[in-house]
C-alpha positions as CSV (number, residue, x, y, z in Angstrom):
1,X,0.0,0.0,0.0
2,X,1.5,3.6,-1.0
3,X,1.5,6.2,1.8
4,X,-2.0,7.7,1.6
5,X,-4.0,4.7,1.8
6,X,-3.3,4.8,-2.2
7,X,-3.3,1.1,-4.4
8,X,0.0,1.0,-6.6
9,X,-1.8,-0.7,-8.9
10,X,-4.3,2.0,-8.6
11,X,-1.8,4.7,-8.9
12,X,-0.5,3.2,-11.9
13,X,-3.7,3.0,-14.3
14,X,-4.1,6.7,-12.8
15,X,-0.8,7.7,-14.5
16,X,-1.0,6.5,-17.9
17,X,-5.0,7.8,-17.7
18,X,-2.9,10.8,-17.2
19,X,0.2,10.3,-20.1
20,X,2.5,10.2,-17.3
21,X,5.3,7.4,-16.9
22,X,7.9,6.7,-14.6
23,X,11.0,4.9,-16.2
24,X,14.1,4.3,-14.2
25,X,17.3,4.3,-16.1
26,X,19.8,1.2,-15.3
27,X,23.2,0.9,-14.7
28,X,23.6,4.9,-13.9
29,X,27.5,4.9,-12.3
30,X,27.9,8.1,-11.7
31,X,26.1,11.8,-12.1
32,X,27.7,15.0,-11.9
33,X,26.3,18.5,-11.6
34,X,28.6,21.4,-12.7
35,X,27.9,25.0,-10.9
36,X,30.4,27.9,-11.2
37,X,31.5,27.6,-7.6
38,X,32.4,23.6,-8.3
39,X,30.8,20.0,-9.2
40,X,28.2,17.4,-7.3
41,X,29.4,14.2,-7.9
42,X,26.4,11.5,-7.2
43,X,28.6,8.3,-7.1
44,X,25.8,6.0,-6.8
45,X,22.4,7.3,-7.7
46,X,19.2,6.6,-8.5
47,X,17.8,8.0,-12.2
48,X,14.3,8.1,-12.6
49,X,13.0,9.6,-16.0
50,X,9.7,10.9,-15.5
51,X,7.6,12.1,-18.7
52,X,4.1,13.8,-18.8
53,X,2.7,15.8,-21.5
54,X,5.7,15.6,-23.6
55,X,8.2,16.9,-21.4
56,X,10.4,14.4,-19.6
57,X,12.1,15.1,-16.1
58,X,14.7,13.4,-14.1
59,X,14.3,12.6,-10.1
60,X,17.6,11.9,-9.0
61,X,18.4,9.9,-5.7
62,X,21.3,9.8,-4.0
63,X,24.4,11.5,-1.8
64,X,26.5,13.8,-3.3
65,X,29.7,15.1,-2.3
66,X,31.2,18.7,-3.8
67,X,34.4,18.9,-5.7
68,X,35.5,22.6,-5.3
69,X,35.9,24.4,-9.0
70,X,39.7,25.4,-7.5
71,X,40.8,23.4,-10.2
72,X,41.7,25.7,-13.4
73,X,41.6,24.6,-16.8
74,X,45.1,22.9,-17.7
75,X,46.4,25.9,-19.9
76,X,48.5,28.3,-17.8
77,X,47.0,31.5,-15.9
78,X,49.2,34.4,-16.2
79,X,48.8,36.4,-12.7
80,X,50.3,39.6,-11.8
81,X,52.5,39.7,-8.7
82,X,52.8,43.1,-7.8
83,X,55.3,44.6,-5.5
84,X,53.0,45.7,-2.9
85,X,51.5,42.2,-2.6
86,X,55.2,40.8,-2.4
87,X,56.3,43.4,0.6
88,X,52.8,42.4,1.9
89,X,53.8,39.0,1.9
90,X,57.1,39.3,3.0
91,X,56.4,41.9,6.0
92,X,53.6,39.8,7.2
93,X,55.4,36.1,7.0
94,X,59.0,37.7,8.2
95,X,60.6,36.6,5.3
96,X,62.2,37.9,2.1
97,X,60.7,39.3,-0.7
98,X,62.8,36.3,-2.9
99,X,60.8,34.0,-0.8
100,X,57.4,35.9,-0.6
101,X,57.5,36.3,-4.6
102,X,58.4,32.2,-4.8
103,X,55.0,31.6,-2.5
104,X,53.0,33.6,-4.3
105,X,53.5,32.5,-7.6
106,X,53.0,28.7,-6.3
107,X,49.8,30.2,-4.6
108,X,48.5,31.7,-8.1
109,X,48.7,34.8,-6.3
110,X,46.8,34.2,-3.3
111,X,47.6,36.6,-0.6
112,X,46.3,35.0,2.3
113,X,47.3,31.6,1.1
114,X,50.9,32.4,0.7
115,X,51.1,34.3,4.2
116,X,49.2,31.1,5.6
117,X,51.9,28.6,4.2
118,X,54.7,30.8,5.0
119,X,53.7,30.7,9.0
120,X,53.5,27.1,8.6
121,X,57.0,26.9,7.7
């Protein structure tokens, strides 16, 4: 019996009265969603195609887990390193400005990164 008291078989005759059907798809590994901030990656899902009136839908079941979008494409980034943000560096990590320029262009640039892996040092 389906929550509501409803008959599956019931429900079923309803939904094709309807046009409507519910088709799982099989053997789905994997599903990812791409955003600008990073990727869901469903590694086991459940893919359910649902169509009604000509337009189809997919229910998808599952956990994901998030994959940051940190990740740049594999052509090289050109970033500027600007004096300031090397004496920046340098005054804030007690280092010099060699060294602060060397951990900024491993950190793409990243100010606090750089100042946070220096003090780790």
């Amino acid at each position: 019996m389906m929550p509501g008291g409803m008959n599956p078989r019931k429900m079923k005759q309803m939904m094709n009265k309807l046009g409507m059907s519910m088709d799982p798809i099989e053997g789905v590994t994997r599903v990812i969603i791409e955003t600008q901030e990073g990727s869901y990656i469903f590694d086991s899902a459940e893919v359910v195609a649902m169509t009604m009136q000509g337009a189809t839908t997919y229910q998808l079941t599952g956990t994901p887990r998030f994959e940051s979008a940190r990740v740049i494409d594999s052509a090289p980034v050109e970033v500027e390193i600007t004096p300031e943000d090397i004496q920046l560096v340098a005054t804030q990590a007690g280092v010099s400005a060699a060294v602060a320029k060397a951990v900024l262009i491993e950190t793409n640039g990243d100010i606090a990164e750089a100042i946070m892996k220096l003090g780790e040092q």
